[in-house]
C-alpha positions, -999 to +999 in steps of 0.1 A: +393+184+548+407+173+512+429+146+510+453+137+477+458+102+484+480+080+464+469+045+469+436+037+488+440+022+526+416-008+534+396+019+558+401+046+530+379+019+508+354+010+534+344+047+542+338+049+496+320+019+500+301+032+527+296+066+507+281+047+475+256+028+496+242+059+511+243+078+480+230+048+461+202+045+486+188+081+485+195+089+444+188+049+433+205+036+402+244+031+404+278+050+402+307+038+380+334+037+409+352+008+390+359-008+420+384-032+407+408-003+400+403+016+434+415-013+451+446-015+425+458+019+426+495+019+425+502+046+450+528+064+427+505+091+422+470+109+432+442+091+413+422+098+439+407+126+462+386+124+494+369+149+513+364+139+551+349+159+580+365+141+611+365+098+600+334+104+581+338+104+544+319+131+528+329+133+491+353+111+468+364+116+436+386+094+413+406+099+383+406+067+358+429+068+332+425+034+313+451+036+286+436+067+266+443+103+262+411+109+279+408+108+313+375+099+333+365+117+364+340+097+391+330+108+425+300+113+450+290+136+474+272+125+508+234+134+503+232+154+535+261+174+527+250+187+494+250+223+477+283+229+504+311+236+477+324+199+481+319+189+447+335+223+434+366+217+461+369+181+449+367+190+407+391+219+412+418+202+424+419+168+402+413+191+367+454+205+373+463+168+382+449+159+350+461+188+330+499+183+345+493+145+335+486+153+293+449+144+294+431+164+271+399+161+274+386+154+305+353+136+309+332+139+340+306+107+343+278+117+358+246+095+366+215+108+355+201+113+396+207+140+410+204+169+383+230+183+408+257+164+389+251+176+354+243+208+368+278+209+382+292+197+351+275+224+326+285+254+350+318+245+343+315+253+303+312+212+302+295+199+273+271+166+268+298+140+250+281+104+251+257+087+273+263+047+282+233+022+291+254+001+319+241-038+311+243-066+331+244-103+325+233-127+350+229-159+338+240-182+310+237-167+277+211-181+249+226-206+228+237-193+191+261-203+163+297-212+173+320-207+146+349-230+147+372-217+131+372-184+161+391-184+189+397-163+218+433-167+234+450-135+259+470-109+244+506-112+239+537-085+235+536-099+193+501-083+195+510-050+208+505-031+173+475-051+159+456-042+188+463-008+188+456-009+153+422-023+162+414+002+188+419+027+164+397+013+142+370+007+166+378+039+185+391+068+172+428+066+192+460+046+198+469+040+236+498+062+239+536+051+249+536+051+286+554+083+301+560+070+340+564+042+362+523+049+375+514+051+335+535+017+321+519-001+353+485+006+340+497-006+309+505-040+323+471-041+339+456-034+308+473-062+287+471-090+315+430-085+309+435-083+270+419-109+249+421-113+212+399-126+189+414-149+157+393-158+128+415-190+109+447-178+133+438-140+121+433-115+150+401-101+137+387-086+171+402-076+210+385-073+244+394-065+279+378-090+301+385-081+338+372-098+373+363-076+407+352-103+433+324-115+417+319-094+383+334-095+353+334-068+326+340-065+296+355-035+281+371-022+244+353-050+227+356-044+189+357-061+158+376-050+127+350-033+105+361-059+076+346-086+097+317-070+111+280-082+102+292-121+103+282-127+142+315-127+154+302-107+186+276-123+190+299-155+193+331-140+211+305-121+237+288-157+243+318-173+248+335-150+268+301-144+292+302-183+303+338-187+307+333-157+334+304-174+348+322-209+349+351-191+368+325-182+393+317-143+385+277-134+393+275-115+365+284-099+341+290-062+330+293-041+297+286-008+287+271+006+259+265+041+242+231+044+238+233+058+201+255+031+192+227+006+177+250-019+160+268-029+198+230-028+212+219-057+190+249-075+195+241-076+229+208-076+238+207-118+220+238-129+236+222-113+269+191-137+269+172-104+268+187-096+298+207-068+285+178-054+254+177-018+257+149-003+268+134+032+258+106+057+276+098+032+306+083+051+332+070+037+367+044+063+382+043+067+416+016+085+433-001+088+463-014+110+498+017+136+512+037+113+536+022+079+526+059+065+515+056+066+480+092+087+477+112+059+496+095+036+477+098+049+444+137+050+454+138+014+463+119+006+431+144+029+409+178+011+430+160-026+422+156-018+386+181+005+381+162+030+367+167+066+373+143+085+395+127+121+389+110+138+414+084+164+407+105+181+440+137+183+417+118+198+387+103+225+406+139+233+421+154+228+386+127+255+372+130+280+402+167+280+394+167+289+365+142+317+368+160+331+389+192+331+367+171+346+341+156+373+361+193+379+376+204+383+338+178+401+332+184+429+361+218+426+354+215+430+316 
């Protein structure tokens, strides 16, 4: 049964956070629930949708609208109860939320396990936009320079257009003038996290820097392109990584498009190597029918959070699509 919920209910949460563990335990790697905002929701309006058989939770999907004209789309569908329509059911009734709500376009993160995901995704008419390498920081960062004259203070209602002028910059868009209650709330969320950086009392740079229990992120980190090249970054991402850590977060969390190089070097130093991007690492996993060495390799991929491809899916991946060429072809 679907359910349009607006707001999450403490049960409502455990039953996603049960759903991640066992979908994170049979596909490895991780899904970018954003946990901090499901537990935030406002409750104005569906943001997010849950498909339950009985009190078991069997699919989730949520809609994240962080400020932008583009809307992100996140979900998960229970391993067992794959290749059942639930994904479909789920996808077709947020995309007319989104559309009533002026987001053009919608972007549908998908991990790279299962192939089920993107699969979905293409059917649709869906194309590739970006891929992210998801970083983590866990301890202090390597010492580096410390310019004196930056600084790092939060964001205040004075800053409103220079950091939208900065986002645009960095970006591509300007955060749009809230058009509800629900929309100016996430507004407000967005500009308590909101840092700026000041070079000689000059706001040079902006970051969100947000806490869930006991990870921070950091998100819409950018520089003016005047001031990039000077290790700024480098010293605003040092900083801000051990004030999280001195407030008692784990770790710490950025993402990062894989093509952008500049953003990669930035933060692979201030990671302690840590967060250094990695390229065409493959662990091989082999061994006699039944010995363990799937569950293993799953375990392995979970720990490392690396994705996992089974010659299984391959072999399903490539009988698929013969068949949809010989269908074409009969058809044809």
């Amino acid at each position: 049964m679907l359910e349009l919920a607006r707001g999450l209910t403490p049960a409502a949460l455990d039953a996603i956070a049960e759903l991640e563990r066992r979908v994170i335990a049979a596909d490895g790697g991780r899904l970018k629930l954003e946990w901090g905002a499901l537990r935030s929701r406002s409750g104005e309006q569906v943001e997010d949708l849950l498909w339950w058989d009985g009190e078991e939770l069997f699919g989730f999907l949520g809609i994240y609208a962080f400020g932008a004209p583009t809307v992100e789309l996140t979900g998960m569908v229970d391993p067992g109860t794959r290749r059942r329509g639930i994904a479909t059911a789920l996808l077709d009734a947020a995309l007319p939320l989104c559309r009533e709500r002026g987001y053009t376009p919608t972007l549908l993160v998908t991990p790279r396990t299962p192939v089920a995901a993107g699969e979905l995704a293409l059917a649709r008419g869906a194309v590739l936009e970006h891929s992210e390498h998801a970083l983590q920081l866990h301890d202090a960062p390597a010492d580096g320079p410390s310019d004196p004259r930056i600084a790092v203070r939060p964001m205040t209602s004075r800053d409103t257009a220079t950091v939208h002028d900065l986002l645009e910059a960095g970006f591509g868009w300007r955060p749009p003038q809230p058009v509800d209650e629900a929309a100016s709330e996430v507004v407000r969320r967005d500009h308590a996290d909101t840092l700026v950086v000041t070079l000689d009392d000059a706001i040079v740079g902006t970051l969100r820097l947000s806490r869930d229990r006991d990870t921070a992120g950091i998100y819409g980190f950018v520089v003016h392109p005047d001031h990039q090249g000077r290790g700024i970054g480098r010293d605003v991402l040092r900083r801000v990584s051990r004030q999280a850590l001195a407030a008692g977060a784990t770790r710490v969390h950025l993402e990062v498009a894989v093509d952008n190089d500049r953003a990669l070097g930035l933060t692979a130093p201030a990671a302690h190597g840590t967060m250094a991007r990695v390229e065409h690492a493959f662990v091989v996993m082999s061994g006699l029918p039944g010995s363990g060495k799937t569950t293993l390799g799953r375990g392995i991929a979970a720990e490392l959070g690396l994705a996992m491809l089974d010659k299984d899916d391959i072999l399903d991946a490539l009988l698929r699509a013969s068949a949809r060429a010989t269908r074409a072809v009969v058809t044809g």
